[in-house]
C-alpha positions in Angstrom: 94.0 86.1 110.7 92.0 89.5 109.5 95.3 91.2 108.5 98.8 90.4 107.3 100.7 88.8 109.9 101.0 85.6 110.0 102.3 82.8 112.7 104.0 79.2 111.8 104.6 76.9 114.6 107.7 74.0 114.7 108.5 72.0 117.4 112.3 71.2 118.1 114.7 68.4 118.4 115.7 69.5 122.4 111.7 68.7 123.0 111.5 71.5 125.5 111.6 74.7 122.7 108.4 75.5 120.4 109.4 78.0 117.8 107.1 80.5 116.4 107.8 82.2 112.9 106.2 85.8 112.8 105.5 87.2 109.1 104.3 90.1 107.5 103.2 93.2 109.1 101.9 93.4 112.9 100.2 96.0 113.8 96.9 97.1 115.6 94.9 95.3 113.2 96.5 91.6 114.2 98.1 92.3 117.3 95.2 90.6 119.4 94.9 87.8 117.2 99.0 87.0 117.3 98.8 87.7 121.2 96.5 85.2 121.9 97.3 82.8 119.5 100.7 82.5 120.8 99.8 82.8 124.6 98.0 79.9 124.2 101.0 78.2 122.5 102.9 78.7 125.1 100.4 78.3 128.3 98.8 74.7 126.4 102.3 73.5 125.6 104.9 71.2 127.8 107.6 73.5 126.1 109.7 75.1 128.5 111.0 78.0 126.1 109.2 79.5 122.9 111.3 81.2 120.6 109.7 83.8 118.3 111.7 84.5 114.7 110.7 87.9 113.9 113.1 88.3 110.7 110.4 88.1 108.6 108.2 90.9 110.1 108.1 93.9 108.0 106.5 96.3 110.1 105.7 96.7 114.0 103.7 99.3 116.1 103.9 100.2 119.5 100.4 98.2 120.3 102.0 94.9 118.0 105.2 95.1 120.5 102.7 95.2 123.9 101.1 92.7 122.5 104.6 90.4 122.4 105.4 92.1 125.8 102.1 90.6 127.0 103.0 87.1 125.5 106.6 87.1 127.6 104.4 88.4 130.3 101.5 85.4 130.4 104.4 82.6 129.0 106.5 83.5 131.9 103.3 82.8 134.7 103.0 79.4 133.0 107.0 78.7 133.1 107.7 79.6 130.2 110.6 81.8 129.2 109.9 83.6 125.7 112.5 84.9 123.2 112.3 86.7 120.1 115.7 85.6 118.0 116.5 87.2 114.4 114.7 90.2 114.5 114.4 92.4 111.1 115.5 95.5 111.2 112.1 97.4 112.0 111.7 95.3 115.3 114.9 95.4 116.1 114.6 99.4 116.2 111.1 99.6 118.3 112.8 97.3 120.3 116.0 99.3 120.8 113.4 102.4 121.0 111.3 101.1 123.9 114.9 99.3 125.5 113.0 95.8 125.5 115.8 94.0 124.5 116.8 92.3 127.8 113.0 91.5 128.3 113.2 89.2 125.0 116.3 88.1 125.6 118.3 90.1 123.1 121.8 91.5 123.9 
């Protein structure tokens, strides 16, 4: 990727989650990038859920968190459910801000 973020993948033991580690800062500049890449994580995959850890990302924009919105939004038309789980404190608060939580499965 161009900027900082950065995606890990690991399958699971239940053989119907993929889990996706987010990293670093997203933002504009790697928004697209992460948005595609794990759209077509989940749209190529047999996985049934994809679970995104965002506890290490330090920083998120408004266009980073459309871009994750778009993810759930292209996941779910291939039957796929997204989460994000673990969320660091500055996606938890853009998340709280925009009142996403129930779309990403967060209480």
């Amino acid at each position: 990727m161009s900027g900082s973020a950065l995606i890990m993948y690991a399958t699971s033991n239940d053989g119907i989650t993929l889990r996706a580690a987010l990293s670093g800062e997203l933002d504009l500049a790697d928004a697209d990038e992460v948005r595609d890449n794990l759209a077509a994580a989940a749209s190529a995959s047999t996985y049934r859920f994809l679970q995104i850890d965002v506890s290490d990302v330090t920083l998120i924009d408004s266009y980073a968190l459309g871009a994750l919105v778009s993810v759930r939004n292209s996941a779910a038309a291939a039957g796929v459910t997204v989460t994000l789980v673990n969320p660091s404190p500055p996606v938890l608060k853009a998340i709280q801000v925009t009142g996403l939580a129930e779309v990403f499965g967060l209480p």
